[in-house]
N, C-alpha and C positions, 0 to 999 in steps of 0.2 A: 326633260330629256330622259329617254330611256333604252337603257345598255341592257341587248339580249346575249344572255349566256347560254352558249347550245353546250351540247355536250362534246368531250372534249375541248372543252376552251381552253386555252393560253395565260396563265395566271399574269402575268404580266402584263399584257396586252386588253386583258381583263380591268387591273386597277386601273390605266392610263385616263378613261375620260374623266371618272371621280378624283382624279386627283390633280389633273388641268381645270377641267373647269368647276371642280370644287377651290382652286385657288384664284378663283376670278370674281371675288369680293361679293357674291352672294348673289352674281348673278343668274344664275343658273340653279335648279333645283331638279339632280342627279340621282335616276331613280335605275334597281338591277334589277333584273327580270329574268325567267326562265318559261321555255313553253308552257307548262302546266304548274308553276311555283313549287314546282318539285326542285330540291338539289340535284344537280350535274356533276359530273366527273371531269376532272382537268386533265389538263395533260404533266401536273406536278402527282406528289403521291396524297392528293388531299380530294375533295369533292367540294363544290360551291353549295351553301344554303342560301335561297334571297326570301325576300316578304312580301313577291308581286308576281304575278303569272301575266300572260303575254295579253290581260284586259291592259295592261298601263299602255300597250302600243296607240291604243285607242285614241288617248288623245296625246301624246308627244309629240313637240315639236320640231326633233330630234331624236334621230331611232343609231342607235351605234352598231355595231357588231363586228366582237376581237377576234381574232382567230382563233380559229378550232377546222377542227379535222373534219367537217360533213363540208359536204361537196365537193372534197377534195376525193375522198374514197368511195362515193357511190356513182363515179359516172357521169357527174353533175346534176343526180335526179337527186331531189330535195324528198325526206321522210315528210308522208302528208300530214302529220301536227306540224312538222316546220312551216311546210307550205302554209296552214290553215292562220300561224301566227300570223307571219308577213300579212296574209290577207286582210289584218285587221288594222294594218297600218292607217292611219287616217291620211286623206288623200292632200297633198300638199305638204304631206311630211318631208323634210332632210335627214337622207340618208347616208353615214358615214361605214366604210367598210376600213379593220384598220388588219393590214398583212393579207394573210388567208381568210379574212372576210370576206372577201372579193370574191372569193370560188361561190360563197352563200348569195349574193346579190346577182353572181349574172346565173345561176341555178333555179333564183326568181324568177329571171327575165328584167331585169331591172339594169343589165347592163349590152342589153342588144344595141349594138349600133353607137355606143357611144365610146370614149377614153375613158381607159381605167387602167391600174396598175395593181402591181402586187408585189409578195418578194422575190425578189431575182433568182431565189431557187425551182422556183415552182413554176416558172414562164415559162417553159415548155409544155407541163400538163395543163396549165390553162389554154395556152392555146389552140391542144389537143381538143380540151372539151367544150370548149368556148367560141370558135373560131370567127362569131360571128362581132365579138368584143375586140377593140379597137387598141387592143392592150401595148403598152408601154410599159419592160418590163426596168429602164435605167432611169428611170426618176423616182423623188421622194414619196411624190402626194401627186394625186390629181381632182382638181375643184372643175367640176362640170354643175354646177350650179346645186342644184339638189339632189346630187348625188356626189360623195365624194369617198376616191379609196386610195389607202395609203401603202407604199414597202412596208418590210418587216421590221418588227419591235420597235427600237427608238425615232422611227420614219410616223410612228402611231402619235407621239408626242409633239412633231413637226405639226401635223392635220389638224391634232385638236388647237394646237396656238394658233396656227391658222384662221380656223374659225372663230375665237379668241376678238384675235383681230379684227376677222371682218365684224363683225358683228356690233363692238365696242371699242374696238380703235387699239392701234399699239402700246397705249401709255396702258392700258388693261391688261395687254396680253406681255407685257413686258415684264410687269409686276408680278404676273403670275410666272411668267416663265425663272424671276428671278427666287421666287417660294419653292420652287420644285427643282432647283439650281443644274438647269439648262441652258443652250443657249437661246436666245431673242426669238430667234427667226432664221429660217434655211429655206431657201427658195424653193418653192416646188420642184422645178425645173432640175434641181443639183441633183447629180447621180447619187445610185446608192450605194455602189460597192467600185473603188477600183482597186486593181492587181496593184499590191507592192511586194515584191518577191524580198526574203527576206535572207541572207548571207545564211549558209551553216554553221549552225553552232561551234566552236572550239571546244576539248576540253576542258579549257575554262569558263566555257558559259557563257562566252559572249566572242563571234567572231572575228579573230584579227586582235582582238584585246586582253590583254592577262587578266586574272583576276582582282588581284593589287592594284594594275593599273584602274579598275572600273570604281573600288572602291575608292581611290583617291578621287579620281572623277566626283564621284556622290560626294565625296568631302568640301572641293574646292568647289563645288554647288551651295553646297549646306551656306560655306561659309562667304560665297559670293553673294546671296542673297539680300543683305543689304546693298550693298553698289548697287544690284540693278533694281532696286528697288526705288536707291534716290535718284539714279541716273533717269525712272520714269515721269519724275516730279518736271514741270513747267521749264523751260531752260531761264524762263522769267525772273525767277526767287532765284536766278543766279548761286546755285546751291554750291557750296563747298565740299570737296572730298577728307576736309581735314579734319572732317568730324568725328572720327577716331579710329582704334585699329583696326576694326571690321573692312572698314574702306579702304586704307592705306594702300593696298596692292596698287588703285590707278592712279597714284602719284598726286602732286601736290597743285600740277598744273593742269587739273584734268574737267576743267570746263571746257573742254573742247573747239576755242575760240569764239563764245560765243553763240555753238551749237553751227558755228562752218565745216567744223572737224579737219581743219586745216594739218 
């Protein structure tokens, strides 16, 4: 597998596939790349150094690319060393686009005619420069078979479990998703962003709420924590609340009939 870093990459979006399917038991071997094994500049205040120039595209069998800012800002014309990497892709390769990667693959020509997605800020100028891409900008991922591209940042880590998955089944990609402490699996299909409008602030920090009141809140959490802890246990082990003061507040009769809740 090999992850091209163009310039202005995404540091983020960057580590995601080394450290999904670096957590998939050694199945995969995770190689980084730059057009010319020159370091690239990020979009953090640092620059990428790797140990492989765009010969590794050659034989991968998986080609990734995170976001970065080219084909975002040139009009969707691709600079010709980029052009000339892609070209070395070997034919039957899987390609994964994760955010604004997407701008870089339909910029190849690799996403005419097909479904793809990207992150919901940028759906407008994709569609600007792309129009002949079939783009869907409210889903997570999309798997058109040998080609797939995902929304922004944490939508990156959905795609590669994804292929996790398919590849070697959920108990793989589950284990990994559990190393990297995400969750499981999110459907492609699940949007990526919805409006939760959020009350104005008080000031005290929190709307409709005193301050006191919010910290007593965090307290009676703190210390509710056991209850709902044992209250998660089987209703089978027929647990008891009288296991000490931590619990005490839901009384003595508080097996709930048997879990009728009568």
């Amino acid at each position: 597998m090999a992850v091209l870093a163009l310039d202005r990459v995404y540091p983020f979006e960057l580590g995601i596939p080394n450290r999904v399917f670096g957590s998939a038991s050694g199945r995969y071997e995770v190689r980084t790349c730059t057009v010319a094994g020159q370091p690239v500049r990020s979009r953090a205040d640092c620059t990428i150094a790797v140990e492989h120039d765009s010969g590794l595209l050659e034989s991968a069998d998986t080609v990734v690319v995170p976001a970065c800012d080219i084909g975002m800002t040139l009009g969707g014309e691709l600079p010709a060393p980029v052009r000339a990497a892609f070209a070395r892709i070997r034919p039957g390769a899987r390609i994964v686009a994760i955010c604004t990667g997407s701008f870089v693959l339909a910029a190849a020509g690799l996403l005419y005619g097909r479904p793809a997605t990207t992150h919901w800020r940028e759906a407008d100028r994709f569609r600007r420069a792309f129009p002949r891409v079939l783009l869907d900008p409210f889903v997570l991922y999309v798997d058109d078979g040998d080609v797939l591209t995902s929304a922004g940042a944490a939508a990156g880590l959905d795609v590669c479990l994804h292929l996790v998955r398919r590849d070697h089944g959920s108990a793989v990609a589950n284990a990994g998703a559990r190393r990297c402490v995400v969750p499981p699996f999110r459907e492609g299909g699940q949007a990526q962003y919805i409006e939760q409008p959020v009350p104005p602030a008080t000031s005290a920090g929190t709307a409709g709420v005193g301050g006191g009141a919010v910290r007593r809140l965090g307290t009676m959490r703190q210390r509710s924590w056991p209850l709902l802890h044992s209250l998660r246990r089987p209703v089978a082990q027929s647990n008891s609340v009288e296991s000490g003061p931590d619990t005490a507040v839901a009384g003595c009769r508080s097996r709930f009939r048997a879990a009728g809740c009568d």
